[in-house]
C-alpha positions in Angstrom: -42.2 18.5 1.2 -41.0 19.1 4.8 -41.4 22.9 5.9 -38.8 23.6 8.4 -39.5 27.2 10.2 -36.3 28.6 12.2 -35.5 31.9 13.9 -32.6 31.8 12.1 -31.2 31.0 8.7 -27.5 29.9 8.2 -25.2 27.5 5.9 -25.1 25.0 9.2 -29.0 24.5 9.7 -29.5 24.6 5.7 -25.8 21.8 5.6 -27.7 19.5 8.3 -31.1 19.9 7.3 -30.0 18.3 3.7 -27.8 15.7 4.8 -30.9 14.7 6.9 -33.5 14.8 4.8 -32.2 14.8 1.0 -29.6 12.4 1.4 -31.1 10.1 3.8 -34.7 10.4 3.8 -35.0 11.1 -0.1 -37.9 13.9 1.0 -37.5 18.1 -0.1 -37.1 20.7 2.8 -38.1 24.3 2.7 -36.1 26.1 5.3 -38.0 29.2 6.2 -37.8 32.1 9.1 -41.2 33.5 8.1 -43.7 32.6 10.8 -46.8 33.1 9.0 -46.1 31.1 6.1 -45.3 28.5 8.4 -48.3 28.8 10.3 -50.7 28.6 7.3 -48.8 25.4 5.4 -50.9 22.5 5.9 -48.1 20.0 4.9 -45.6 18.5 7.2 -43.2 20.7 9.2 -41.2 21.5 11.8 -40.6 24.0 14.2 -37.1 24.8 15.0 -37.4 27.5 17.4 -37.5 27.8 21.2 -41.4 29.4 20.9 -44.0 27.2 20.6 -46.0 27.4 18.4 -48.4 24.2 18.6 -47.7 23.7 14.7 -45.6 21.0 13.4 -43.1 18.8 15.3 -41.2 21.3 17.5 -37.4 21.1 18.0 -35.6 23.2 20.9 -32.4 24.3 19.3 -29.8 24.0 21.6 -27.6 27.4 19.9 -24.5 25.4 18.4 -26.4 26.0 15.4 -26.4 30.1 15.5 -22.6 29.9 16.6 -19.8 30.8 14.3 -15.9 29.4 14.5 -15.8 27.2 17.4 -17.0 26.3 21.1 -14.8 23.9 22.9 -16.9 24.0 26.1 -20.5 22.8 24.8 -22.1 20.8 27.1 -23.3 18.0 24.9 -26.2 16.9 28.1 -26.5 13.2 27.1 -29.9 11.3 26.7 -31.6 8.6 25.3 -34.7 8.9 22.2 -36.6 5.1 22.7 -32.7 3.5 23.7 -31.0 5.4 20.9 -28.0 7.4 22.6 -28.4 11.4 21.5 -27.0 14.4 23.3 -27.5 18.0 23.4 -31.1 17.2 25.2 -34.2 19.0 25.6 -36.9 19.5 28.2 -39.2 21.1 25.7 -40.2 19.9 22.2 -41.6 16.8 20.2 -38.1 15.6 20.1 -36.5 15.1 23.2 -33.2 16.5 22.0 -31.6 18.7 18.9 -31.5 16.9 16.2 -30.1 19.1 13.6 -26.8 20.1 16.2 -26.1 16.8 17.2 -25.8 15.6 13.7 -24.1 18.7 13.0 -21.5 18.0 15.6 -21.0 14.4 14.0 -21.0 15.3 10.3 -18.7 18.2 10.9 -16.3 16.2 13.5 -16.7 19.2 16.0 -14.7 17.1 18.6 -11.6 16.5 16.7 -10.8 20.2 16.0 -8.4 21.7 18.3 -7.9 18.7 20.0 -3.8 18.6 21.2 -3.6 14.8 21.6 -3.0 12.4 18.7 -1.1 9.1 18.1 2.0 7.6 16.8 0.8 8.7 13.5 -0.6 12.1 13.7 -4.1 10.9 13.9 -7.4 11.9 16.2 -7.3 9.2 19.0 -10.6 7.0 18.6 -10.6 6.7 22.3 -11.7 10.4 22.7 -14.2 10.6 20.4 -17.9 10.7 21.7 -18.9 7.7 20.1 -16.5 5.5 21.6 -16.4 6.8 24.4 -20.8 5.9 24.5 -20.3 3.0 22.5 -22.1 3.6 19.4 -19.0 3.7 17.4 -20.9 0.3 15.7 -23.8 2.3 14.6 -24.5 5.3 11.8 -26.3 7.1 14.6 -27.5 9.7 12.3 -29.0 7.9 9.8 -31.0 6.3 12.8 -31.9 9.7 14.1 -33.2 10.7 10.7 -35.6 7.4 10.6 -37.1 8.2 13.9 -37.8 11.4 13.1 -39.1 10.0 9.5 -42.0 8.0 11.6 -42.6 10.6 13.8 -43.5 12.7 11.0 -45.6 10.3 9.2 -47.5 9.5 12.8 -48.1 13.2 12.9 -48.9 14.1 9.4 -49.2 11.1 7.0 -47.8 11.5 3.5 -45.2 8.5 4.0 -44.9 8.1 -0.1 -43.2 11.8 -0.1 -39.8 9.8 0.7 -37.6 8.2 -1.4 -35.2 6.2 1.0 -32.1 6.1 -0.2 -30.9 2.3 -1.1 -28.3 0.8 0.7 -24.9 0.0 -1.2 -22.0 -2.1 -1.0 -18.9 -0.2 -2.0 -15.7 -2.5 -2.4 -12.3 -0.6 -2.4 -8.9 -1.8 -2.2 -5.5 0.3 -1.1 -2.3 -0.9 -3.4 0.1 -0.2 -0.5 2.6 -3.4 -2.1 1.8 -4.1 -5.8 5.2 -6.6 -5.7 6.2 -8.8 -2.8 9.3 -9.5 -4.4 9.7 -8.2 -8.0 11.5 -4.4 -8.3 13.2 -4.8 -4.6 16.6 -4.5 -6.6 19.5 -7.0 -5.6 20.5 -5.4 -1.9 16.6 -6.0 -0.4 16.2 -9.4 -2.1 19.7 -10.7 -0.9 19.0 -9.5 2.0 15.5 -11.3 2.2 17.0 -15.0 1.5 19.4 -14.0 4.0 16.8 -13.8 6.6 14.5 -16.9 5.3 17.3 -18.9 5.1 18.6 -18.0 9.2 15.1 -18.7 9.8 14.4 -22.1 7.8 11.8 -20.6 5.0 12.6 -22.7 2.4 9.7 -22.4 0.8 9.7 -18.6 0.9 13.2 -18.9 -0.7 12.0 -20.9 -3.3 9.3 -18.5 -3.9 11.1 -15.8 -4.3 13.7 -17.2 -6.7 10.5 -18.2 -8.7 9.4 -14.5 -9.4 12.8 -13.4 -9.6 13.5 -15.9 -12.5 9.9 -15.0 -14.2 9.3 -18.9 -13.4 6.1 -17.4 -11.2 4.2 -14.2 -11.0 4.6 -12.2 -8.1 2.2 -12.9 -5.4 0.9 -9.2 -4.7 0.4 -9.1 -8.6 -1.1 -12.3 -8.6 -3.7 -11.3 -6.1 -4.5 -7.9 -7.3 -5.1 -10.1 -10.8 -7.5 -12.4 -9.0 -9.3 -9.5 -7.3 -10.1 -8.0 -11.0 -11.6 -11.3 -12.1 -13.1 -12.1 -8.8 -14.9 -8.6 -9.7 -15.6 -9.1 -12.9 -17.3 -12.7 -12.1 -19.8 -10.9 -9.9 -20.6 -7.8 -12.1 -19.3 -5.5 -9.1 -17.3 -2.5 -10.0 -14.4 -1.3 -7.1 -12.0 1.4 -6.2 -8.2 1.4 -6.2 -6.1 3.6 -4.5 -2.4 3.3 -5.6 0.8 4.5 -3.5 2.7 6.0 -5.8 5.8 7.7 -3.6 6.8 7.6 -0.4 9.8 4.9 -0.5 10.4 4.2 3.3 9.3 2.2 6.7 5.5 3.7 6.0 5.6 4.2 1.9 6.6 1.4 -0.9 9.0 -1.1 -0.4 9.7 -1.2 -4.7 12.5 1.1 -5.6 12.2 0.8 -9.6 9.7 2.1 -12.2 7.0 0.1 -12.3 5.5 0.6 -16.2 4.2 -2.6 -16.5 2.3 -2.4 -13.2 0.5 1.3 -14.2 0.1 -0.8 -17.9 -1.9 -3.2 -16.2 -3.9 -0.4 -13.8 -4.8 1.0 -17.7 -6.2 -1.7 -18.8 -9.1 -2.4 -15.9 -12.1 -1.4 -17.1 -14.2 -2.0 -14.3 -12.6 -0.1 -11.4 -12.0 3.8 -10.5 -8.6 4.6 -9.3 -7.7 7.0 -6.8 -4.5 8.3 -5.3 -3.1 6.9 -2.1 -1.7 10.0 -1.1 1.6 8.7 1.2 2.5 9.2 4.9 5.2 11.7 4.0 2.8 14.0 2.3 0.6 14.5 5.7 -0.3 18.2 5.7 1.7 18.8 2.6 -0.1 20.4 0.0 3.0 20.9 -2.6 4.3 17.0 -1.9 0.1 15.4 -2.4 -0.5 17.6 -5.4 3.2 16.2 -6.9 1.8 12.9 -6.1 -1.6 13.7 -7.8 0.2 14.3 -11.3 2.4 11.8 -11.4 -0.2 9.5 -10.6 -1.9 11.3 -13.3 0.9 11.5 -15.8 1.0 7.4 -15.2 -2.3 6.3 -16.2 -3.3 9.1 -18.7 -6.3 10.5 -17.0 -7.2 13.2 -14.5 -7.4 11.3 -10.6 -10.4 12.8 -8.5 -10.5 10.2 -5.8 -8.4 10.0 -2.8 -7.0 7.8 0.5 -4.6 8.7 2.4 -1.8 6.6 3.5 -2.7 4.7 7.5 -5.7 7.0 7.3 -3.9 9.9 8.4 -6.8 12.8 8.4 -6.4 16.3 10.3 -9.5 18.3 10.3 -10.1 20.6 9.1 -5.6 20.8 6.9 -6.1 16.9 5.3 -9.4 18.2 3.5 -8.7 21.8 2.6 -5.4 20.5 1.0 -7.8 17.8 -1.0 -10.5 20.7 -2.1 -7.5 23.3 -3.3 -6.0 20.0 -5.6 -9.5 19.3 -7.3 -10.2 16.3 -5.5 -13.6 15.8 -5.6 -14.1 12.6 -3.1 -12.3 11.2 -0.3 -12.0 7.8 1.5 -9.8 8.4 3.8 -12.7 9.3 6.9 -12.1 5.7 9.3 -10.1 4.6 12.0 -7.3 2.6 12.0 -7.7 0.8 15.2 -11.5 0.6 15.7 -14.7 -0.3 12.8 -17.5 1.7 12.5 -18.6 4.8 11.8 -16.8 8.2 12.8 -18.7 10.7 11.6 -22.0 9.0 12.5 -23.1 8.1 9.3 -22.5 5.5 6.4 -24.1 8.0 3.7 -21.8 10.6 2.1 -21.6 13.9 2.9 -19.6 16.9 1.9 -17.3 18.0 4.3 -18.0 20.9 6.3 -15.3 23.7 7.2 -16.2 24.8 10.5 -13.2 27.3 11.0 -14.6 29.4 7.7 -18.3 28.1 8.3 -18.9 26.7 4.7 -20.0 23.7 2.9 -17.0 22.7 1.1 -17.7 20.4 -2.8 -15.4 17.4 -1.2 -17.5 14.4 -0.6 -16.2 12.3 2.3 -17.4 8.6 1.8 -17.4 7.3 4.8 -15.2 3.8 4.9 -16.7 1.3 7.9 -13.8 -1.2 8.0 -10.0 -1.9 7.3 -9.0 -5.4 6.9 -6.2 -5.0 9.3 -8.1 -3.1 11.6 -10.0 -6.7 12.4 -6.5 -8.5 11.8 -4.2 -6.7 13.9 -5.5 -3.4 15.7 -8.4 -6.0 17.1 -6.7 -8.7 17.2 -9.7 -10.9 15.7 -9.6 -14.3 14.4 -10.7 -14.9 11.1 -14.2 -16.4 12.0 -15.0 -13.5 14.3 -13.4 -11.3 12.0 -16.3 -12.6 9.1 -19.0 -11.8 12.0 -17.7 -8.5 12.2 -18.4 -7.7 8.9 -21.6 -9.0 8.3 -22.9 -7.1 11.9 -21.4 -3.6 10.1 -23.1 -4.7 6.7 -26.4 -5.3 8.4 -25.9 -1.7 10.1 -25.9 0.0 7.0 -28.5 -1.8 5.0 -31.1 -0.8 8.0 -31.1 2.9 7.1 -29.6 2.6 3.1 -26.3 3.5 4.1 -22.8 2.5 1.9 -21.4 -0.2 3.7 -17.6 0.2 2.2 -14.9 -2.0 2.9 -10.8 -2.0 2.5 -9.1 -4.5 1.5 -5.6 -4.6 0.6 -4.1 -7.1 -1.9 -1.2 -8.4 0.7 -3.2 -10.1 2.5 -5.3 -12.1 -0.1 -2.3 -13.8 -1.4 -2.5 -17.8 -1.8 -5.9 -19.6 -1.7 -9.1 -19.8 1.1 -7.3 -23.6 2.2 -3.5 -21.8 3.5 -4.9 -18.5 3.7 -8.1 -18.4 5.8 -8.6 -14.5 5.1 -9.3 -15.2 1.3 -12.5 -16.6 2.8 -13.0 -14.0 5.2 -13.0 -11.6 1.9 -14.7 -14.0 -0.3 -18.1 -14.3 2.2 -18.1 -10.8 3.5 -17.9 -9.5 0.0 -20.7 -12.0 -1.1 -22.8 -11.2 2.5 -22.5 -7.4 1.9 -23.2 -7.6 -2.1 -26.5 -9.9 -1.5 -27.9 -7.1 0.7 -27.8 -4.5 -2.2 -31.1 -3.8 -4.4 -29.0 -4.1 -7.5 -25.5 -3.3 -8.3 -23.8 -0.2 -7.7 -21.7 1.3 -10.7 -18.5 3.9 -10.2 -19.8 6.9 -10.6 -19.3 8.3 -14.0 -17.4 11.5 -14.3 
């Protein structure tokens, strides 16, 4: 048990202090603002406070903490704790910087509120975010954070079997932007299609097409989301599917018929949890997501509670006030499209944290690491460095038992590993990041 003594009690300090110690360390807090009791415990603790007490580890707060709403001129004073980066620094104190505001900045993306810049899409720009901009993007700088302080606390007071370090996990998830390539295009797109293959000499893709179209072949997209399920089921992993169900358009589905045999074949997988890939038109619109949410519902018979959001298109703190008001009850969404890593500074869940109303909110944000076509297109990569990638990002999490969870969509693991050399990219990194797991990780029950 960790007694934590503090001038001040608030939901921030108590939000931090769990994601820190509870969900990383595995180790109960006491948060207290009674100096005595402090004083007398004989356990380990810590003293939050500018006075100095000469009991437990002492932390200078730097105030962001004792704030309420929003300070968009903090200077963040950068530093460095044995060649981690941190920020907010301290000249007093075990600790040579605050701790529990810097991770509170991170967890509750401080930076991207009020921000007027965004991209194409609507999107916080990577490029201005802290971590990029100090390059530790590439590490879950918090989780680190929280094993330093771990050993400093065990130097200081012993009693290292009080924590219960939380087990890395490898969560596989998969975004059904396309479940058809060429099946329910109607006569107009497909025409159109040969059109084009045949001006460009694609005889093959011509011939492919006419295959699916004449139920001589199964569709490719179908045929990889198939071989996903038993590629699953051969390894005893459970996954996540998020399915676009509206949104016909340049950035929603390119199918313009029902598709009863595809949300048929979604009921019958037994070991996957689906979520709602809530579409780029429904960006900041509550009434257009939760229309989405029930007919997604409506479709496979069962109440939906996971969400993704269409190109990652998050808008703190809109995106995740829309998802808590529609029942949602974990999101996926929290990555960036252009650049890996980690945004929020972790790769352990966390609930997301409103700062404008200054409350702990009961959405989970799961942290997602890396997109397939971030490494493919936004980067640029080729396959083998793209594999490298992975495994680095995998390694990252399993250091400090973070979920290393990887997207993946079904387009681009048509064909086999010999024409399509990103079926082997998937195959090894999904085979890298499950060996590093303890045992495997189930969906979580409802």
């Amino acid at each position: 048990m960790i007694f934590i003594y503090s001038s001040f009690l608030n939901s921030r300090l108590e939000y931090v202090a769990e994601h820190l110690f509870k969900n990383i360390l595995g180790v109960d807090f006491i948060l207290s603002d009674d100096k005595k009791v402090f004083l007398d415990y004989p356990g380990p603790g810590i003293n939050y406070s500018t006075e100095n007490l000469n009991h437990g580890i002492h932390i200078f707060p730097h105030g962001l903490l004792e704030e309420t709403g929003l300070n968009f001129y903090l200077n963040t004073n950068k530093y460095s704790w044995e060649g981690l980066f941190c920020f907010f620094a301290a000249e007093k104190g075990n600790v040579p910087f605050d701790i529990f505001s810097a991770s509170f900045y991170l967890l509750a993306s401080y930076e991207e509120y009020g921000v007027a810049e965004s991209d194409l899409h609507g999107r916080f720009p990577p490029e201005e975010s802290m971590a990029y901009k100090n390059g530790f993007l590439d590490i879950p700088i918090i989780d680190r954070w929280a094993y330093k302080l771990k050993d400093l606390l065990i130097e200081t007071f012993g009693e290292e079997q009080s924590y219960h370090l939380r087990s890395y996990r490898f969560v596989s998830t998969f975004d059904i932007d396309y479940p058809y390539l060429y099946r329910n295009k109607g006569l107009l797109k497909n025409t159109a299609g040969i059109l084009r293959d045949l001006s460009k000499g694609k005889f093959t893709e011509i011939t492919g097409r006419l295959k699916v179209l004449l139920h001589l072949e199964e569709d490719p997209y179908m045929k990889a989301l198939r071989w996903l399920d038993d590629f699953h089921q051969k390894h005893g992993k459970n996954y996540y599917l998020f399915s676009l169900i509206s949104g016909y358009g340049k950035y929603g589905r390119k199918t313009i018929y029902p598709q009863r045999k595809y949300y048929r074949y979604l009921r019958s997988l037994e070991q996957v949890e689906i979520g709602l890939h809530a579409s780029y038109d429904s960006f900041l619109d509550k009434k257009r997501t939760g229309k989405e949410k029930r007919k997604l519902e409506k479709r496979l018979g069962k109440k939906i509670y996971l969400n993704r959001r269409h190109y990652l298109r998050v808008r703190l703190p809109e995106t995740y006030r829309i998802l808590n008001e529609l029942e949602f009850r974990e999101d996926f969404s929290f990555a960036y499209a252009k650049f890996p890593g980690f945004r929020s500074g972790t790769a352990v869940p966390y609930f997301f944290y409103d700062l404008d109303r200054d409350i702990r909110t009961g959405l989970l944000i799961r942290p997602t690491v890396v997109m397939d076509s971030c490494l493919m297109t936004h980067q640029g990569l080729k396959p083998e460095d793209s594999l490298s990638k992975l495994k680095q990002l995998a390694d990252e999490c399993k250091k400090s038992g973070g979920d290393f969870v990887m997207l993946w969509h079904n387009n681009h693991l048509t064909g086999n590993r010999e024409k399509n050399p990103w079926v082997n990219v998937f195959i090894q990194s999904f085979e890298y990041a499950f060996s590093l797991e303890n045992g495997n990780f189930g969906v979580r029950k409802k």
